[in-house]
N, C-alpha and C positions, 0 to 999 in steps of 0.2 A: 718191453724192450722197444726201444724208439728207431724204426730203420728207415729207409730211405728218403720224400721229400726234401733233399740237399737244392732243387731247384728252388723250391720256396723259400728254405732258408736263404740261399743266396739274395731272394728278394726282399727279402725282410730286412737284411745286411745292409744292401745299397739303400732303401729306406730311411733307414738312421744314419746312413753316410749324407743322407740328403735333407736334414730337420732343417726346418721346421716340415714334419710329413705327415701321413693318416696311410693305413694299410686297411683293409676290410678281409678278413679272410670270412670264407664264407663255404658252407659246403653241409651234406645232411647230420643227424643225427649219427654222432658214432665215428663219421670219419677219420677224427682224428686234431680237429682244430685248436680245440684245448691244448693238445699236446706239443703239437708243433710250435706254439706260441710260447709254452711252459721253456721247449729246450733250446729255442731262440733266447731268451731274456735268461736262461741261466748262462749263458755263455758270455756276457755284455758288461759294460761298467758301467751303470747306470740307478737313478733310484726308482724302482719297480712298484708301481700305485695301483690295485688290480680292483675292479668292483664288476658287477655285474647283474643282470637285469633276473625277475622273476615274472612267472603269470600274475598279473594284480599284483605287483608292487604300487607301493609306496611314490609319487610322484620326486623325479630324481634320484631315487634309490640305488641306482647304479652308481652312481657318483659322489655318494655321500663316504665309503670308504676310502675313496680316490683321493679326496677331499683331504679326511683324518690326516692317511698318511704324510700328506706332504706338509699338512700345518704340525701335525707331530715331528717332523723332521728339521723344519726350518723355524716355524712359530709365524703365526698370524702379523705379525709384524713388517712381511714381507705386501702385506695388503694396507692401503690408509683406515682411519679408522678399527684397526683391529676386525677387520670384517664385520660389522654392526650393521654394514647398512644392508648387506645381500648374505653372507657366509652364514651369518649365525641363526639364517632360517632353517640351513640345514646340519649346522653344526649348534644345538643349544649350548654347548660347553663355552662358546665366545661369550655369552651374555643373551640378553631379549637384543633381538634385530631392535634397528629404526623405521619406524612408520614413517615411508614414504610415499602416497597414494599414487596410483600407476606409474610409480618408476621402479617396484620392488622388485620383478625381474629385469629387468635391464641391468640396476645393481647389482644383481646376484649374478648375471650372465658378467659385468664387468669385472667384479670380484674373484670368480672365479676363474679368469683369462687370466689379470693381473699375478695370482698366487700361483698359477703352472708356467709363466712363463718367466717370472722372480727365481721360483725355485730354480727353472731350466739354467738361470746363470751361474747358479753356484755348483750346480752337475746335473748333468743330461740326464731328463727324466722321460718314462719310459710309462704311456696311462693305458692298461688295458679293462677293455669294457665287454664282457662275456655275454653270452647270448641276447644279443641287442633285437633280433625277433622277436621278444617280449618285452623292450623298452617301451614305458610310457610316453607319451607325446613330449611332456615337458622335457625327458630325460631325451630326447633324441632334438627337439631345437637346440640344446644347450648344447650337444655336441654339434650339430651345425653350424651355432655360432664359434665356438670352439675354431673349426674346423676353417674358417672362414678369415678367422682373424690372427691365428696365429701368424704372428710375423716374424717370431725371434728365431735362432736357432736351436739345436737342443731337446726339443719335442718330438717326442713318435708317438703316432695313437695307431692302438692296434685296435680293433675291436672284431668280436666273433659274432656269425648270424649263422643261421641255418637258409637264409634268403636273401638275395640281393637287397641292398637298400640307398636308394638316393643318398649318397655323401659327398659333399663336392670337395675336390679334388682329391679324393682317397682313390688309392690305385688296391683291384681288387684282386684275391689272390684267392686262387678253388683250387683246393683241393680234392684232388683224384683220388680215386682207388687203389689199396697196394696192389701190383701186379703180384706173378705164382713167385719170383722169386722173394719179394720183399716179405711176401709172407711167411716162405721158407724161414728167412732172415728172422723174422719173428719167434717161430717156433723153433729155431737156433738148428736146424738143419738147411744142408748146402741146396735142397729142391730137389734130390734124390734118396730123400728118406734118408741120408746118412747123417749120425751123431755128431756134433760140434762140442759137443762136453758140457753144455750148463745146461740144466734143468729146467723146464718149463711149470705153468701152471699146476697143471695136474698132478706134477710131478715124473711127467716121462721125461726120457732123455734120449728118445728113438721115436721117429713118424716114419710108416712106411710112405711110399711114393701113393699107393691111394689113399690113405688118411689125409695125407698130404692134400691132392687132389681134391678129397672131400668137404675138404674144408677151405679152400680156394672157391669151391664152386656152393656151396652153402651161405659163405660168409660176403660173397659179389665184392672183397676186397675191402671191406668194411671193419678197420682194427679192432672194432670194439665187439663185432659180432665175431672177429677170429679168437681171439681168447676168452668169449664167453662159450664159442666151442670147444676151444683147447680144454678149459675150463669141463667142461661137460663130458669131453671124452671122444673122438672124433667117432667113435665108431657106435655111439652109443644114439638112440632112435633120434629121429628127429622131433624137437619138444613141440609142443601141441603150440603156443604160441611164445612171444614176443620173450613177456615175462618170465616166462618157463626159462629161457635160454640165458637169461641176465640174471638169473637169480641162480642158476648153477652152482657157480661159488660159494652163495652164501650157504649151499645147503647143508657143506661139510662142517661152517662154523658149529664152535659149542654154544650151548643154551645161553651163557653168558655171554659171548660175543654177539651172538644173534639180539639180545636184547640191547646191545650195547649201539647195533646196527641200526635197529628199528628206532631208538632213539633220536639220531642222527638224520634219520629219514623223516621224520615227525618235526623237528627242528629247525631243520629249512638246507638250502645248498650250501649253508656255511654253518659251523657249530663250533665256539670255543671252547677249550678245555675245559674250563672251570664248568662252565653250564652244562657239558655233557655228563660230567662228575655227579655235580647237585643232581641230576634228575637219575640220575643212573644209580644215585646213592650207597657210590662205592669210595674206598681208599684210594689212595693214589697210586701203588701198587698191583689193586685188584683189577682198578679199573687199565692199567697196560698190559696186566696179561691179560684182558679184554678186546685190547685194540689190536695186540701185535697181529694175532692172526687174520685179522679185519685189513690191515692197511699189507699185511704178506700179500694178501690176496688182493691187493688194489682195488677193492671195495673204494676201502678210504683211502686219500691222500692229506699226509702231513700237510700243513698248511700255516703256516707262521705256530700262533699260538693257538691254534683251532686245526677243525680237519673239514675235507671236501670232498663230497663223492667226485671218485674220477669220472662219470658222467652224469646228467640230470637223468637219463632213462634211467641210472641202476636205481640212483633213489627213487623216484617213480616208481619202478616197479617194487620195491621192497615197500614203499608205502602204501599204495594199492594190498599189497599181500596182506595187510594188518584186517581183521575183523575191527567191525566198529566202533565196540566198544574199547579195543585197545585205542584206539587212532584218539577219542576221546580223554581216556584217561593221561595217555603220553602228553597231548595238547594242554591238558590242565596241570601237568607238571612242568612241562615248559615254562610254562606261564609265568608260573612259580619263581624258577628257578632264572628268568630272562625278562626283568621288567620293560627292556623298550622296546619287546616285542608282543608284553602280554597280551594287548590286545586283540591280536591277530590270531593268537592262540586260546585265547580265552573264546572268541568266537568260532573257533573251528571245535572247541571243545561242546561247543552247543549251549553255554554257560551266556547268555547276553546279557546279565546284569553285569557279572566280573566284566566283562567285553566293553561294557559302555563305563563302567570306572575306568579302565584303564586306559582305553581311547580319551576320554577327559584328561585324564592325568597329562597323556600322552601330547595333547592339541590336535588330533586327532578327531576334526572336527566334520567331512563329509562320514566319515564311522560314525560318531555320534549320533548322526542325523540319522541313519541306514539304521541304526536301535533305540531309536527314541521311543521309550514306550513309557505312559503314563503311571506304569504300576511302580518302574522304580527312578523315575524321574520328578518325582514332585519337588518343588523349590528350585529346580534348573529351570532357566531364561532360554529357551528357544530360540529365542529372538536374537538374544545376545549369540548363540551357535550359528546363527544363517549368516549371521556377522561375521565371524569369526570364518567361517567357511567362504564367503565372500571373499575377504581379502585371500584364502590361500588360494581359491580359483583365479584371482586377479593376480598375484604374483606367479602363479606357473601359465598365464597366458590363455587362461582361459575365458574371455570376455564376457563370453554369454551365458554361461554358468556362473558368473560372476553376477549379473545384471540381474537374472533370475533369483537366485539367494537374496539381493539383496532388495530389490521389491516383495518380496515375501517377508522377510521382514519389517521391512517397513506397514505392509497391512498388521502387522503383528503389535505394534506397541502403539502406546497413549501416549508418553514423555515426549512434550514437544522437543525437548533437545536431543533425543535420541534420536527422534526423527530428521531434526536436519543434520545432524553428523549422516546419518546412513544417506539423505538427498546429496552428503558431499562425497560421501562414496561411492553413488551412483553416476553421481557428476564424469568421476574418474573413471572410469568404467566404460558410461557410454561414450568418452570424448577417445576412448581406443576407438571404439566400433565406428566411432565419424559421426557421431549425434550432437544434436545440441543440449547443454546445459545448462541453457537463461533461465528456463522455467522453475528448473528443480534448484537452482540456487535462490530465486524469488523466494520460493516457497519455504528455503530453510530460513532466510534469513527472519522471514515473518513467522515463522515460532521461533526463532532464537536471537530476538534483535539485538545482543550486547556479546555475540561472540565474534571477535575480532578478526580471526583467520576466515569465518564462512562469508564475512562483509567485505574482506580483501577480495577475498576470491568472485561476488559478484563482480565488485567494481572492476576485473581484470575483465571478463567475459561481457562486460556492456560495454569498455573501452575497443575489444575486437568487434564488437557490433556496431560499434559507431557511435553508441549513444555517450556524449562525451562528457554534459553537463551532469546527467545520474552518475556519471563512475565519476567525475571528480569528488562530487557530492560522500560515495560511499570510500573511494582511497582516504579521504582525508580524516574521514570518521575513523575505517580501521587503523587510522597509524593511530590515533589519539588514543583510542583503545588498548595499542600493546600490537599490531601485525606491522611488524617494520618491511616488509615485503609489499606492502600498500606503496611504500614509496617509489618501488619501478614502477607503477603505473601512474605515480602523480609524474615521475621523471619524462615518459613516453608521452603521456598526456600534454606536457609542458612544450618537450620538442615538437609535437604538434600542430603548436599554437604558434611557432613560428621564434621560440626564444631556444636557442639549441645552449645556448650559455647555462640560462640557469638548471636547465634540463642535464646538461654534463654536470653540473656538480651534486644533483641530486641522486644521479647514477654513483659520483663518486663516494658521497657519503654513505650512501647504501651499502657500497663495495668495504668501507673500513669498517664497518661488524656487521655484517652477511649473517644473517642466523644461520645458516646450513648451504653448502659447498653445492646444493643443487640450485638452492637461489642466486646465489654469487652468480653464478655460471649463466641462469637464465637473464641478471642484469647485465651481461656481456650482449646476448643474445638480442636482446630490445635495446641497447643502444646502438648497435651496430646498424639492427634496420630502420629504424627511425633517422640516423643519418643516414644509409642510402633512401629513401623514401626524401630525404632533403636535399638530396644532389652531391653530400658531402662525400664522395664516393672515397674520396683517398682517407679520411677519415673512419667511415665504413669498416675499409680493411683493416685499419689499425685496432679498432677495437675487436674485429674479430676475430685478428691473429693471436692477441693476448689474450680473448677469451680460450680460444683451443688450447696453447700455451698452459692456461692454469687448469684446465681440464684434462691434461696431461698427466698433470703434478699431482694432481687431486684423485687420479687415476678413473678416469670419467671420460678418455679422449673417444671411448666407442659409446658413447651415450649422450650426454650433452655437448661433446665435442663435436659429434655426427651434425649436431643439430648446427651444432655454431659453423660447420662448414660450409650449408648454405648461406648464410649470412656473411662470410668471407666470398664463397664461387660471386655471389649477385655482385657485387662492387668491381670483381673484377670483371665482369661481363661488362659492366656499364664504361669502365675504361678501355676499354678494348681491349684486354689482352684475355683473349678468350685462349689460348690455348694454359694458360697457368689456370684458368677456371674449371678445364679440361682436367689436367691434373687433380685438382682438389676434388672435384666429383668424385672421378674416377675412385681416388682412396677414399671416400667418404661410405661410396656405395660399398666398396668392399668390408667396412665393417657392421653389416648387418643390422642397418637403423630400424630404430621403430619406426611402423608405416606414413605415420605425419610426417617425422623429419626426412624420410627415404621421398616421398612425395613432393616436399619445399624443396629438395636435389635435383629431381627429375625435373620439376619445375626449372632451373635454372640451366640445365641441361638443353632442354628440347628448345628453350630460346636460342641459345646459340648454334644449336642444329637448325632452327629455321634459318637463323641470321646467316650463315655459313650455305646455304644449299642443300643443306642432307636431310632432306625433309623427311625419305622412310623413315630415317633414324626417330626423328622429330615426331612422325606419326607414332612410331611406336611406343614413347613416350609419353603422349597421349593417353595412349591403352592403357597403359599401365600405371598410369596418375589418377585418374579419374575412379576409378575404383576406392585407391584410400582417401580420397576427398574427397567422398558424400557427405550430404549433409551440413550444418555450419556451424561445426566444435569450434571451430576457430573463430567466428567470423565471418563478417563479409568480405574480405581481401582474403582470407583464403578460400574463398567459397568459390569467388572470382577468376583466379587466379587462372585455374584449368582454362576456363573460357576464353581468357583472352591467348594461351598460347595457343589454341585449336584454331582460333580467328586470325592470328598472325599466320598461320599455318596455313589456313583455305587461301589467305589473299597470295602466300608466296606460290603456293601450286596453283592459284589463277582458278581456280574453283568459286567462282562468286556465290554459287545454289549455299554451298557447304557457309563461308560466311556470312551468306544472308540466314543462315536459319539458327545460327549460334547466335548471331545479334539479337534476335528476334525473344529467346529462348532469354537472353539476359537482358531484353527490353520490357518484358512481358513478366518475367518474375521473380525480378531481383527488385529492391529498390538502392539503385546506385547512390544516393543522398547517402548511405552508412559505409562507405568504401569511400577509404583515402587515399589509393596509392591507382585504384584499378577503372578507375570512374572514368578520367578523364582517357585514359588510351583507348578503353572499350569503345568512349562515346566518339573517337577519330576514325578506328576502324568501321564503324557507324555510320558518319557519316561518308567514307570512304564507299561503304559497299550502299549508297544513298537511301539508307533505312530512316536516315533522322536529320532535321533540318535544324531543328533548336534543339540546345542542352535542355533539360530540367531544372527546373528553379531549383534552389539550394545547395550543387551539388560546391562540395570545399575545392578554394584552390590556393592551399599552401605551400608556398616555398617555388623556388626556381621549377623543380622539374614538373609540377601541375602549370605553373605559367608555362611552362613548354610547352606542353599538353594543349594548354586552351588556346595558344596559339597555333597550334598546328589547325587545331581541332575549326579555330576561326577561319584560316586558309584552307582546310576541304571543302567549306561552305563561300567561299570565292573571294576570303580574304587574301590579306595581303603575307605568302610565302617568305620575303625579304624578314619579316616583322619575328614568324618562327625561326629563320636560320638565325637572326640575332638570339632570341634565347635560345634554342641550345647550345649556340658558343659559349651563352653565361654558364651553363651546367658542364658544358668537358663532356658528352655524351659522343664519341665521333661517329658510330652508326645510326644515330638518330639526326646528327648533323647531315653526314652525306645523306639520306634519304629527301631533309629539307631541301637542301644544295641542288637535288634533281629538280623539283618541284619551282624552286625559285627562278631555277633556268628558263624554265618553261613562259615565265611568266618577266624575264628580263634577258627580251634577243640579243641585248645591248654587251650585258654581260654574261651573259649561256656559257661563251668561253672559257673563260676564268672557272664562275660557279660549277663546269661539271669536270675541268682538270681537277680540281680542290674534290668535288664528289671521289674522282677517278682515282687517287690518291689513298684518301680511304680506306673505298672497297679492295684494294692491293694490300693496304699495309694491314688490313683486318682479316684479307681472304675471307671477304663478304661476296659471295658470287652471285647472289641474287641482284645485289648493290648494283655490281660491274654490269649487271645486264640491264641493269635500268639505264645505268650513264649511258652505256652504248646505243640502248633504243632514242634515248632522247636527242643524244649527241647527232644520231639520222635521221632525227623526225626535224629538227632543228638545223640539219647542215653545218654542222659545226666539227671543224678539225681541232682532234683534239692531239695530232703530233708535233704540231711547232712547236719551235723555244718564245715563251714569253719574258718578257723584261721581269727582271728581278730588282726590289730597291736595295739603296744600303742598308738597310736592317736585315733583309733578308742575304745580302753578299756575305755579313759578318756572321749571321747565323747559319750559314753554309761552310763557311771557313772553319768553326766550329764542329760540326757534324761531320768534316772529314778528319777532322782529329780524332774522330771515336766520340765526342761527348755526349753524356745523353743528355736528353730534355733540361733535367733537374742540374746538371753542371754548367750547360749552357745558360739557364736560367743564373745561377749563381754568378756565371762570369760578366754575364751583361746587365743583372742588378734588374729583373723583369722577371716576372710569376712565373712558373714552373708550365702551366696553363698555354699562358701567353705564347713561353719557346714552344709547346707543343704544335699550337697554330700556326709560327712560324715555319716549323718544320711541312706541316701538311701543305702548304701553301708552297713551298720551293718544291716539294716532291710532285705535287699537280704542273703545274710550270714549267717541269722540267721533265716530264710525263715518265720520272723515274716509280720502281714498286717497292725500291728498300732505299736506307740512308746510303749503303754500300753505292746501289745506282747512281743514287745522284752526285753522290761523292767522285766516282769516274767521268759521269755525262761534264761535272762542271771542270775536272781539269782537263778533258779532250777541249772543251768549248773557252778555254783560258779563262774563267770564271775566276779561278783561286789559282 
């Protein structure tokens, strides 16, 4: 009988009035958690997906019923692909998954967001996940991504623990003890030992007020220890232990119930009809007059087309009861009688040869390993299982068990080709863990020099290394060969070199037959940075707004779209509109990227916190970048990358110690010759904190924003400032403008005026507060008022008259038949002038002053 907790329900209510939600109920063995969640979701319109964890499950095991149901309800067609590329690793019924080398969880973490939050529109569905105390790792990220990502509405995830557990934003719900009367309520008397009329377990229908008592204070409130007493008899000894007391019930079953129970127990915490039949090897008949007085007695609970111990202790303890020899022989009928769990039971039978068939059969490949033994293993491949174990350790996110398996293997075989497939598996693997890759692609390609994908794949990892004329060398080989995916790195390679023409059509060709929807996505990714790395910044965005776009469609927005967000925030940082860059992060990080792409975010993040002032921010940023960026998976521009925001960071907090030691660190063991994007800032900040007087011979400098670079980089070293503030006007950089604009001042008393209103300007419209504190230092070091009205010409009168219309940049540009660029500059320039900090400002300062 289910009494009081009405508070918790009530919580559970506003929960679902509030989807997309996560509830944690949590509380000891016995309390009652199950139950409360059972008469919450009978109550509900919803579709109910219940799965739940065991000790030593199966990785994701909890979620693999979760799963069925709602592809049973709706069809996998709610997923692209038919779930192929992540679902059908834990659902075999879709087909064989697709090999995708480290992105297998991510798709499977996408896959199965997309199909609970599809289903959620056609009716609120409702995912419960039972004693998550024994979730395995895998099984518990995926509910954190879950949990993280859901955005839609329609979603409640309940799930049960005996122990608190880190969920974010799941609101937790403990429940308590029943108090004397809710127990009364139990035992259908009012808490004065008087009769209510329905009959309890044991069959009374009268508790005196000390039975009563007795069992209040025996059972600490604990529903499942009160009717294992009621069960027992309240008056009868107190049982010797645990099991004694839980096993009360069973002991009035008949011989045939009892075996019907023990079945059940041996079985596991869920048992279907039909299988309990088969091993029970009874009629259909025999076997419900078997069950009735089992599930009378709430033993078992009905459960769709199966049944469930209403707790894991009862099972436990009826299976603990079994002598050994039973426990074995039940396990070996199971076995029998339940193929996709033979193996678990074949092993618990003591049988390891059955055990290691069936785990094979199964893919059930760290099993196999745990019973490899030579006596009934001969003609199985080893080698090929550390394989095969490999990839499942690397799809549930296990790296280093991943990396291990699959060097083990690799000392294991002769076939030079089998070795460089596992060198590209390792590839995958360790470029998680933040290692590098060059070596071990070298090494495959030279046992396997005619396979096309392992030759692409150097030529990608020497192009992020810098080495540009070997990866042209091997892109060109692998397209010739058959890896059409060679062509994004001849395309990035090409923009490079300074032709972004024929480089966009090489991206576009690539784009009209993409072999698979993760390359598509990745040639969004490399042209998008390859024009910002060109200065093409409003182009930039455009490709990487349609890259997330089809990464949407493709149902990929939390995996390669994550990724493509950096590569849209960076464009717009370089424009200034850091607070839309803001935005993007922000939803970017909230979908739980992998640590490269979460890392390329924060990277573009902690810029604009330095650029902005908010340097803690910005520090911390740091911390927490620097960690997934060890090592040079990437590269050297990703290798980089950390170092120069911690050096942008020392110089904004005026910390010179901290930037001279980070230069020092990337002077001493980097070689910047292989870095195209990060060479030339490093080598300004360089010479800024006076570490370095000459570049290094060879380093590249292509495209507008490296010429910016060497120009600035040539005015730290006491050229000429004027020379840098002209290019970055050619690039549209405005923070890297005003920073020039100060520096120029310095060095033109003539023009100081002008040069730090235009700086002053700027750092207002960007809310660059570091900026503003420069202009203003220089502004005093230089004596220069920066509140009068300057003359404005007729370009800029017209382009003011304009800007108090509302027009922006891009319509102003339009009306007066001048680059987009160009009105931008004009606007900066009338807002310094006129020492207004929005168009609004200026637009009032110029009609008080009859301007317009």
């Amino acid at each position: 009988m289910f009494v009081g907790r009405e508070a918790e329900l009530r919580r559970l209510a506003a929960a679902q009035a509030g989807t997309p939600a996560a509830v944690l109920v949590v509380g000891e063995a016995g309390i009652g958690k199950s139950r409360l969640v059972r008469e919450f979701v009978s109550g509900i319109d919803a579709l109910v997906a219940e799965g739940g964890a065991d000790p030593g499950g199966a990785a994701y095991a909890p979620f693999v019923p979760v799963l069925r149901r709602l592809v049973r309800e709706h069809g996998v067609g709610l997923v692209p692909g038919g779930g192929r590329g992540g679902l059908a690793r834990l659902l075999p019924e879709l087909g064989e998954a697709t090999e995708l080398p480290g992105l297998g969880r991510a798709r499977l973490f996408e896959e199965v967001l997309l199909l609970v939050e599809r289903a959620a529109e056609r009716r609120p569905v409702v995912l419960v996940l039972e004693d998550l105390h024994w979730a395995d790792q895998a099984s518990r990220d995926l509910l954190v991504f879950l949990l993280r990502n859901l955005m839609r509405p329609g979603v409640l995830v309940i799930g049960t623990s005996r122990e608190p557990l880190r969920l974010p934003a799941a609101e937790v719900i403990r429940v308590p003890p029943l108090g004397r009367e809710e127990v009364a309520r139990m035992l259908s008397c009012d808490g004065e030992g008087v009769e209510l009329g329905s009959r309890v377990a044991a069959g009374r229908a009268r508790w005196s007020v000390a039975e009563l008592d007795s069992i209040v204070a025996r059972s600490e409130g604990n529903p499942l220890f009160v009717e294992a007493l009621a069960d027992a008899g309240a008056g009868a000894p107190t049982p010797a232990s645990l099991r004694e007391l839980l096993l009360a019930g069973a002991d009035r079953l008949g011989p045939l119930s009892l075996d019907v129970l023990r079945i059940a127990a041996v079985a596991g915490r869920r048992t279907p009809h039909e299988v309990l039949a088969a091993v029970a090897g009874l009629d259909e008949l025999a076997l419900d007059e078997a069950l009735r007085p089992i599930v009378g007695a709430r033993l078992l609970l009905v459960d769709g087309d199966g049944y469930a111990f209403r707790h894991a202790l009862i099972r436990d303890a009826v299976y603990d009861d079994l002598l050994p020899g039973e426990r074995r022989r039940l396990h070996a009928r199971c076995a029998e009688a339940w193929p996709e769990l033979a193996a678990d039971h074949w092993y618990a039978a003591g049988d390891r040869r059955r055990a290691f068939d069936a785990a094979w059969q199964a893919g059930r490949w760290e099993r196999v390993l745990e019973l490899w033994d030579d006596a009934h293993t001969r003609g199985r491949d080893h080698a090929w299982v550390l394989e095969q174990a490999a990839r499942d350790a690397l799809c549930v996110g296990d790296a280093e068990r991943a990396e291990e398996l699959a060097t083990r293997a690799l000392e294991e075989v002769d076939d030079p080709l089998r070795a460089a497939h596992l060198l590209e598996l390792r590839v995958a693997v360790r470029d998680l863990l933040g290692e590098g890759g060059l070596g071990d692609l070298r090494e495959a390609v030279r046992l396997a020099p005619r396979q096309a994908r392992l030759i692409g794949s150097l030529a990608t990892v020497l192009a992020w290394n810098g080495q540009d004329t070997e990866a042209r060398a091997h892109a060109e080989e692998a397209l010739t060969l058959g890896d059409a995916r060679a062509m994004v790195t001849l395309a990035a390679l090409t923009a490079l070199d300074g032709d972004l023409a024929a480089a966009s059509s090489l991206y576009a060709e690539f784009r009209s037959a993409a072999p698979d929807d993760d390359s598509l996505l990745m040639s969004y990714a490399s042209e998008a940075d390859v024009l910002e790395a060109a200065g093409e910044h409003v182009r930039a965005e455009s490709v990487a707004r349609e890259g997330m776009s089809r990464a949407r469609r493709l149902g990929m927005a939390r995996t390669r779209g994550a990724h493509l967000a950096a590569n849209l925030a960076e464009p717009l940082v370089s424009l200034g509109r850091w607070q839309e860059a803001r935005e993007v992060i922000r939803a970017a990080l909230a979908l739980d990227p992998a640590p490269i792409h979460r890392a390329w975010i924060l990277m573009v993040l902690g810029t604009v916190a330095v650029w902005e002032g908010a340097l803690a921010e910005a520090d911390g940023v740091v911390r927490l970048a620097r960690p997934l960026m060890r090592g040079r998976s990437r590269g050297y521009d990703s290798c980089l990358e950390p170092d120069l925001l911690e050096c942008r960071l020392a110089v904004a907090q005026a910390d010179p110690e901290r930037a001279a030691r980070v230069v020092d660190h990337v002077l001493t063991e980097h070689d910047l010759r292989q870095s195209r994007r990060y060479a030339w800032p490093l080598l300004v900040l360089a010479a800024r904190a006076g570490r370095v007087r000459e570049a290094p011979a060879g380093i590249a400098t292509t495209g507008p924003v490296q010429e910016a670079y060497r120009a600035t980089f040539e005015a730290e070293r006491g050229g000429s400032w004027a020379a840098a503030v002209a290019c970055w006007r050619t690039v549209g950089q405005p923070h890297a403008l005003g920073q020039a604009l100060v520096r120029a001042a310095e060095q033109d008393r003539a023009g100081a005026r002008e040069l730090l209103r235009e700086a002053a300007a700027i750092a207002a419209s960007l809310g660059a507060e570091p900026l503003r504190r420069e202009v203003e230092a220089a502004a005093a070091t230089l004596r220069v008022d920066l509140t009068g009205d300057l003359h404005l010409s007729a370009r800029e009168l017209e382009v003011l008259g304009l800007v108090a219309q509302g027009l922006s940049n891009r319509q102003i540009a339009e009306r007066l038949f001048i680059s987009a660029r160009t009105s931008g500059v004009h606007v900066s320039n009338i807002l310094a002038k006129l020492g207004a900090t929005s168009r609004v400002e200026a637009a009032a300062l110029a009609r008080r002053a009859g301007l317009i």
